[in-house]
N, C-alpha and C positions, 0 to 999 in steps of 0.2 A: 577880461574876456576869456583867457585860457581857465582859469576858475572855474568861470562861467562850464564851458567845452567838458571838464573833466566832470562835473555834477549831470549833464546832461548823458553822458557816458557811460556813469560808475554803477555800479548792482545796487539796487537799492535799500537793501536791509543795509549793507556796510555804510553806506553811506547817510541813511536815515541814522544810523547808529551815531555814527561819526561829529551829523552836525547838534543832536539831540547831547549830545556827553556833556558840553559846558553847559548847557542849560538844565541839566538835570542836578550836577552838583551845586550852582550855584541857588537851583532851587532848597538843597539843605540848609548851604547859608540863610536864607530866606525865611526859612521858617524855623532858625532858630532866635531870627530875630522877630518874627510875628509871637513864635511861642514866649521869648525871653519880656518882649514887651506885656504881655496879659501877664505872666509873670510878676513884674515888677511892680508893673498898676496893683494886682490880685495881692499884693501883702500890703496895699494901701488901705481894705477893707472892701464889704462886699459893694457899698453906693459906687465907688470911682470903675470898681469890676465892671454892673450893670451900666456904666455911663459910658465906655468902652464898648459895650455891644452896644448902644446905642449908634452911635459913633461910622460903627462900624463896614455898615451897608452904603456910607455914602464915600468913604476909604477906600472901598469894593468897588464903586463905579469911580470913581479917581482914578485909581489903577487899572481896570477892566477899559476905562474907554478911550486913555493914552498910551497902553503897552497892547494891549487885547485885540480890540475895535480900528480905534484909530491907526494906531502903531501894524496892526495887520491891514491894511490898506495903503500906509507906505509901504510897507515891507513887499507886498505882491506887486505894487505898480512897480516900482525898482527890479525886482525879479522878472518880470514879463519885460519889461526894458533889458534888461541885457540878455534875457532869452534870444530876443528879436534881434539883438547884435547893436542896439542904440545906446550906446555912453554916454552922448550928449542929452536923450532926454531924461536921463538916469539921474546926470548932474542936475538941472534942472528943477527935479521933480525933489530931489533935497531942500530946494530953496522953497516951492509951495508948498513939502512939507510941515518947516521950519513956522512957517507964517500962519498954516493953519493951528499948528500947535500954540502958538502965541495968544491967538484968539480964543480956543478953546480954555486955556488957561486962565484968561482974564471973565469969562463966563463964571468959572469954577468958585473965582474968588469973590467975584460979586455976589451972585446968588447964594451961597452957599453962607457968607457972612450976613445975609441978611434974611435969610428963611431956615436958617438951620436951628436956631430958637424953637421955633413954630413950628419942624418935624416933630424933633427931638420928642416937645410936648405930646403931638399928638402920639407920638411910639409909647407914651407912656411914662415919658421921665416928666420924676419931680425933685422937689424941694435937692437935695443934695447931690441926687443920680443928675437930675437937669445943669445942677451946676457944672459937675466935674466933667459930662458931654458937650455942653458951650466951648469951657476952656480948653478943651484937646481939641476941640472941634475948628476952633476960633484960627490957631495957629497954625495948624496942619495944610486948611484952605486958604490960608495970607498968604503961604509957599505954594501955590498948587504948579506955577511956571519952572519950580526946581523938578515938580514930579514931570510934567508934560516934554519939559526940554531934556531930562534924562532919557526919560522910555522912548521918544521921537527918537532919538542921536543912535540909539541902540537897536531901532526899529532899520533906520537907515543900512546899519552895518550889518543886521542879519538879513535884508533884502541883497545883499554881493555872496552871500553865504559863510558872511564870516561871523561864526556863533563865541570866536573865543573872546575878543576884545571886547564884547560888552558885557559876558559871562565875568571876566577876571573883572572888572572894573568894578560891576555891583554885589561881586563877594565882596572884596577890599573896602566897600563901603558898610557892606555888611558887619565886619569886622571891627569897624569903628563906630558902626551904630550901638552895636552891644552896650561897652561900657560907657559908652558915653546916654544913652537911655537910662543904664543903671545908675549912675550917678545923677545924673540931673530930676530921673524920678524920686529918689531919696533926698534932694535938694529942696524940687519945688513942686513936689506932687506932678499927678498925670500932664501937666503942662511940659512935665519935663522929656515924657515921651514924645511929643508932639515936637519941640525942638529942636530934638535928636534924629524924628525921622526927615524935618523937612532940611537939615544943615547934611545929612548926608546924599541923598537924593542932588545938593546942591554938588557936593564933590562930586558925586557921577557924571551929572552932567556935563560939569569943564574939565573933564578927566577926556570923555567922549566927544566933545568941541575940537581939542585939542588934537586927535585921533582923524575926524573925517576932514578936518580943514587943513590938516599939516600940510605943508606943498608935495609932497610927494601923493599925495592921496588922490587917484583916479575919481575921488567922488566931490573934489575941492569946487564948486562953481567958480567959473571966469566973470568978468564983469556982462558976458554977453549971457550969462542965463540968470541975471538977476531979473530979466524981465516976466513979470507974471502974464502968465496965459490962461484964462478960461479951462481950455481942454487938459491943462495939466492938473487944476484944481481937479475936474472933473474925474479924471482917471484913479485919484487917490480916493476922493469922496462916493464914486459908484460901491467901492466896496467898502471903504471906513465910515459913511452915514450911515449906512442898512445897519452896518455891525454896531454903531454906537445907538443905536433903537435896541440892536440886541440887548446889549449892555444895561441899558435902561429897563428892559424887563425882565432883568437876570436882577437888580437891582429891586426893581419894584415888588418881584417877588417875596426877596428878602425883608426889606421893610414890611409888606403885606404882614409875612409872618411874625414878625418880632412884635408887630402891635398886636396880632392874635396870640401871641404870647404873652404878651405884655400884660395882659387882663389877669393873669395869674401870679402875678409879683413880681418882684424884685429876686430873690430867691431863681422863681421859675426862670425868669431872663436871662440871668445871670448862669445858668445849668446849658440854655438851650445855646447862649452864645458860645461857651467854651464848646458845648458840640460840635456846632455850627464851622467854627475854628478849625478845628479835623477838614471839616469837607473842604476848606474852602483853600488850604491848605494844598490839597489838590490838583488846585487851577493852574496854579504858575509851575506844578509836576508836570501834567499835562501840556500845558503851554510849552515847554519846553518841546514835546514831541511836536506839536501843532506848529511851532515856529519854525520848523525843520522840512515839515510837510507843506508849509506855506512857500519859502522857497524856492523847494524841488521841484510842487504841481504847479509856481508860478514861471518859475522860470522852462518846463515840459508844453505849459500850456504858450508861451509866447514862442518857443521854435515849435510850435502845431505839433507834439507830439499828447495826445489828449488822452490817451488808451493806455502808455505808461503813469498819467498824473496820476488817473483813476487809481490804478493798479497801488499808487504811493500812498494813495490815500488810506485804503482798505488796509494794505502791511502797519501802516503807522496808527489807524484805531486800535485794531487785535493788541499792538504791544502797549498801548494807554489803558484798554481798557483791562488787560491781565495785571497790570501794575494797581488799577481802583481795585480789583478784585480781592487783591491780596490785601487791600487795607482796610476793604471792609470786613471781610471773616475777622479779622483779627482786632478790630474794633467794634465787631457783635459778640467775639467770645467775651474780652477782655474792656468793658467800660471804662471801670474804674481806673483801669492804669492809665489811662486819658484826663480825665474828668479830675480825676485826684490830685493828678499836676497842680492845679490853678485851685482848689478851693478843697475845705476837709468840713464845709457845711455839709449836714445831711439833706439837706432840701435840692440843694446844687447837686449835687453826685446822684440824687432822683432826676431830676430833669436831667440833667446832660446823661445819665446813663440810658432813661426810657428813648431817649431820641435816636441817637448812637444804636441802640438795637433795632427798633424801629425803621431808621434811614438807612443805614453802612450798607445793606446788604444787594443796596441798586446802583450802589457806585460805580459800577462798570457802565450800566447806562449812562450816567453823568458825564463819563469819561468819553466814550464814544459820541454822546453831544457836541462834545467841545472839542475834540480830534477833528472829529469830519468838518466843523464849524469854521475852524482852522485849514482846513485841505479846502474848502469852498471859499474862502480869503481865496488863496493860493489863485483858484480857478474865475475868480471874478464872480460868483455865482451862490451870493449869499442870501437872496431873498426864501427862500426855501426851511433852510436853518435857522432863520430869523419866526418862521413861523410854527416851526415847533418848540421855537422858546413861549411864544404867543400861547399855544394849546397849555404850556407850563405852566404861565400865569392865570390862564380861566382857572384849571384845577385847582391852583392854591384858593385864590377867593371862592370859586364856590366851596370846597371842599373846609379851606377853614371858617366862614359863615355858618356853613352846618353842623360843623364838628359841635357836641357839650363836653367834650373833656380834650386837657391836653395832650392825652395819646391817640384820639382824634386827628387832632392837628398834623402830628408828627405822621398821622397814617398816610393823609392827603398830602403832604409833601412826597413821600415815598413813590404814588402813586402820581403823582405828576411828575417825576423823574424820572421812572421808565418809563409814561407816556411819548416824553419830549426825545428821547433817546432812541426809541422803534422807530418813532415819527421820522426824524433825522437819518437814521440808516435807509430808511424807504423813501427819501427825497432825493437821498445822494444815488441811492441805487436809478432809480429812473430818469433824474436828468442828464444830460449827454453835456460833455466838456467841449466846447470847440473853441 
């Protein structure tokens, strides 16, 4: 609770700064293991490459709607609990976290074992691309309770405002996913990425069991809050259901497009996914700031100060969306130092560079989507943000429907990205926090 006291006190650039530091580094770790994996699949040949963006988008809602979605609606209920000065529903609200994540996990695995065949297809994979996206596909979703039960544990500990214990814990994971990705991909092909990320994901999580259960842990449940309530589901799921429909149309987009890619080869897919890679790249950059703002607006908006959250939200876009800025110019001038990483076909390095000029340059909208998407977590007040993901996805379908070429495609993505992103700024702007 004095924790609590000092965040609800402290200036807020230092403090936005503060709690944003571990999740900004740990985002490096991160994406040298998204990088290093396409990596290692990428010298397997171009089918296991293109079976890997296949793959991809449903990875994407994996992670978007256990650390993202979900994970920010623990995170905000916990934070608006100890704003209000309640501990006990804090503790609580860990255990229907806990239970929801269990559920949602076994969702993941079922469905996703049994229809992920029948995307895949319809994305356009075949004969060798379909295989090699089954097999990553297959093992990734058997673990999905290693990814849910990590990102939940960590959701928990960044709702008290503590960003470093689950920061240090999923480098350290990060670290051992490396070479054990690389080796086990040189072993037994792309299944070996797959391996590697769901055994570390496993170590996170009982790294972070360990952390919020230990007896000294203010967040440990007593036997008197293992009873489930209604109203404590409730409070998590008012903002984690809206944001997991987010999630699903942040998703559906992506898939949208990869089949309107998909029409163009193997090759093409294979260019647009390592693009795609860059942006997406971004998210858990981003995230980092978002989870900071989730926090600060959640824990501002539960002792009623609602004119401060605002104010957190708008300092915490401006510095998200100056960071997409920078990676766009420099991924509009500079393609090929991207693209070239993962592949030296020339077909790939057409597609992944036309995209990359095309998209990079509205990154900042992106960024500011998903900042304020995040600060509207924080505020309980996600319905809004959820609808200019909505306007994102009409413009992909129609825009790729109509497109005949795929600079077409890539155009209509661009332009539903700052659509979704004005949108966003003009919802948060007008709605009132209380």
């Amino acid at each position: 609770m004095k924790g609590t006291e000092r965040l609800l006190a402290a200036p807020i650039v230092p403090a936005l700064a503060r709690l944003s530091a571990p999740g900004v580094l740990l985002v490096a770790f991160q994406s040298m293991v998204s990088v290093g994996d396409t990596y290692f699949v990428g010298r397997l040949g171009t089918a296991p490459l293109a079976g890997l963006a296949l793959v991809f988008p449903l990875i994407m809602l994996l992670q978007m709607t256990s650390a993202g979605a979900m994970g920010g609606g623990v995170s905000s209920a916990i934070a608006r609990a100890l704003g209000s000065g309640n501990l006990a529903a804090a503790r609580r609200l860990v255990v229907h976290a806990l239970v929801i994540a269990a559920g949602m996990a076994g969702a993941f695995t079922i469905l996703i074992l049994l229809l992920g065949p029948g995307i895949y297809g319809l994305l356009g994979g075949r004969d060798e691309t379909l295989d090699n996206a089954v097999r990553y596909s297959n093992i990734v979703f058997a673990g999905a309770i290693t990814v849910w039960m990590a990102n939940t544990l960590s959701s928990v500990l960044r709702g008290t405002g503590n960003m470093l214990v689950p920061a240090v814990t999923l480098i350290l994971a990060a670290v051992v996913h490396l070479p054990l990705s690389a080796y086990l991909t040189s072993r037994i092909g792309i299944a070996g990425a797959g391996v590697a990320y769901v055994t570390t994901f496993g170590i996170a999580a009982s790294a972070m069991a360990v952390v919020v259960f230990r007896r000294a842990s203010p967040l440990r449940p007593a036997r008197a809050d293992l009873r489930l309530e209604r109203r404590l589901f409730r409070e998590i799921l008012r903002v984690g259901a809206i944001s997991v429909l987010s999630s699903f149309q942040t998703v559906l987009t992506a898939v949208i497009i990869t089949g309107f890619v998909g029409r163009y080869g193997t090759a093409a897919l294979a260019g647009y996914g390592v693009g795609l890679r860059l942006e997406l790249l971004q998210i858990p950059l981003v995230f980092a700031v978002g989870q900071a703002m989730v926090v600060l607006v959640g824990i501002n908006i539960g002792a009623k100060r609602a004119e401060r959250a605002k104010r957190i939200a708008w300092i915490g876009t401006a510095f998200a969306a100056s960071i997409s800025l920078s990676i766009g110019v420099g991924a509009g001038l500079f393609p090929h130092a991207w693209v070239g990483l993962f592949s030296s076909e020339r077909a790939v390095l057409d597609s992944g560079t036309l995209y990359l000029r095309t998209v990079a340059p509205f990154y900042p909208m992106l960024a500011a989507n998903i900042a304020l998407y995040f600060a509207s977590q924080g505020a309980g007040k996600v319905l809004w943000p959820v609808l200019a993901g909505t306007a994102r996805l009409a413009i992909v379908i129609a825009g790729g429907a109509a497109a005949v070429s795929l600079g077409g495609i890539f155009a209509a993505i661009a332009v539903a990205m700052a659509v979704s992103g004005l949108l966003t700024i003009w919802f948060v702007a007008r709605t009132p926090w209380t």
